[in-house]
C-alpha positions in Angstrom: 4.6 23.2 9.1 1.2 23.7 8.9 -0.2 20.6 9.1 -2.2 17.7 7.1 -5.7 17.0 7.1 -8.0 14.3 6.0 -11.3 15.2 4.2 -13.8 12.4 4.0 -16.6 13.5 1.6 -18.5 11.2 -1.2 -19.3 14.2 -3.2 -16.3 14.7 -5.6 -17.4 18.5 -5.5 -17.2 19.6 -2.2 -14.3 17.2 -1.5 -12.0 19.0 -4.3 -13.6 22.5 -2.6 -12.5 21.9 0.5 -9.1 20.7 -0.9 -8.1 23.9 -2.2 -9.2 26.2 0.3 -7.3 24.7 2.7 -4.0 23.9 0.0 -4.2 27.8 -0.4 -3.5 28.4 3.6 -0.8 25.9 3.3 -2.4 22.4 4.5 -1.2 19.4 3.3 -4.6 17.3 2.7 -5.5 14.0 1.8 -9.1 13.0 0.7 -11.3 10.0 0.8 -14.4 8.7 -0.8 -16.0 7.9 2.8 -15.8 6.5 6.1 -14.6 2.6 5.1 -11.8 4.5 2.8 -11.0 6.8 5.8 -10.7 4.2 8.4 -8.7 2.5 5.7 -5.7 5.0 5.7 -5.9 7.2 8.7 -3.3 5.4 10.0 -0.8 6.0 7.2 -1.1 9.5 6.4 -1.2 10.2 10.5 -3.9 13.5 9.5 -3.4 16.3 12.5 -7.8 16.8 11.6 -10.2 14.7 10.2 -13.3 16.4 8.7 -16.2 14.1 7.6 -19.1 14.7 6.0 -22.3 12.9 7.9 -24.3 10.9 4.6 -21.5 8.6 3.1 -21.9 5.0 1.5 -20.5 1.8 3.0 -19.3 4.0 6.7 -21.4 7.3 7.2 -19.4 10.5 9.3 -21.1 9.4 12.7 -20.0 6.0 12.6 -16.5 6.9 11.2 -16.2 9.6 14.2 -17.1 6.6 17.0 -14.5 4.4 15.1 -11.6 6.8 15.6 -12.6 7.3 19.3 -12.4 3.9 19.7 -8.9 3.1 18.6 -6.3 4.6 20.5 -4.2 5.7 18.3 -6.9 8.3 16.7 -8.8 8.8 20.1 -7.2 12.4 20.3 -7.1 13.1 16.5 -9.6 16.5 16.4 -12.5 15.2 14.1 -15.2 17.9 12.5 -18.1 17.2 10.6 -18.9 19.2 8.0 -22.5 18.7 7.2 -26.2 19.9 6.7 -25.9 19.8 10.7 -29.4 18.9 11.8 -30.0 18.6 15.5 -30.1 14.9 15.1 -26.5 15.3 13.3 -24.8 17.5 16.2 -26.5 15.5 19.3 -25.3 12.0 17.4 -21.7 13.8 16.3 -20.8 14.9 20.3 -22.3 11.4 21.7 -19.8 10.2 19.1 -16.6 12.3 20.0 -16.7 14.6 17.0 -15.0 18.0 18.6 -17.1 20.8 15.8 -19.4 21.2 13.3 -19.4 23.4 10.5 -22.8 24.1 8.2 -22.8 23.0 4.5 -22.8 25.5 2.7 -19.8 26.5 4.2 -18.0 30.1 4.3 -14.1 29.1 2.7 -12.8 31.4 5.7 -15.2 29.6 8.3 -13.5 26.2 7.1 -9.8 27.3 7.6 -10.4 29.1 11.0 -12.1 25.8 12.2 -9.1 23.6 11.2 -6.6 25.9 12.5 -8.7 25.8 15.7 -8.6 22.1 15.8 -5.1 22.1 14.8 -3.1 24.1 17.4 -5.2 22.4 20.2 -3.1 20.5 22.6 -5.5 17.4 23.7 -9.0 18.3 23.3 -10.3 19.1 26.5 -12.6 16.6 28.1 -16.0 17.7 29.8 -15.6 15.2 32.2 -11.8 15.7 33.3 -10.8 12.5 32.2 -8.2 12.6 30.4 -4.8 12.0 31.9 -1.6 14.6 32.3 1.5 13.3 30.3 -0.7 12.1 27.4 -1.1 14.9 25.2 3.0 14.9 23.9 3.2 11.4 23.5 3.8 9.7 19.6 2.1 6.8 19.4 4.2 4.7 16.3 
């Protein structure tokens, strides 16, 4: 099992580009249209990574990163942004939880190494030490 993954892009494009380079490693991915849509079935298709772009109508990346920190269910869920990645973008994206960033344009091999690194993480490791032993196996349903 490799794994399923959510990409939340507007651009139709780039969205369908990052479908089938990870398709062709064997991911299972399901896309949306932006944050709102994101937030809207995250919960159904239980993703094992989010990426999200940052400039989205109706719920931009940044905002859509906070939101799945927030819940508990997605708290731990390894988000990345995949963006233009301005200072601005990365220093927002970590206040907001988001775990790695990748540049647009984007190598196709860069994008599948940074998923599989996402993927096979246990619990993301917390600068601060916080978060608690026991947690990382459980299956919140």
């Amino acid at each position: 099992m490799s794994g399923r993954v959510l990409v939340v892009d507007d651009n139709k494009v780039i969205r369908q580009l990052i479908r089938v380079n990870l398709e062709l490693e064997g991911f299972e991915v399901v896309t949306a249209a932006d944050g709102a849509e994101a937030l809207d079935i995250v919960h159904r298709v239980c993703p094992d990574v989010v990426t999200l772009d940052v400039v989205m109508p109706r719920l931009d990346g940044l905002r859509t990163a906070a939101r799945l920190r927030e819940d508990p269910r997605t708290s731990r869920l390894p988000v990345a942004i995949i963006s233009a990645c301005t200072q601005y973008e990365v220093e927002s994206g970590l206040a907001a939880g988001v775990d790695a960033f990748l540049s647009k344009p984007f190598e196709p091999a860069e994008l599948v190494r940074l998923v599989r690194q996402l993927m096979h993480r246990e619990s993301p490791p917390s600068a601060d030490g916080r978060h608690e032993a026991g947690q990382a196996g459980r299956t919140v349903g």
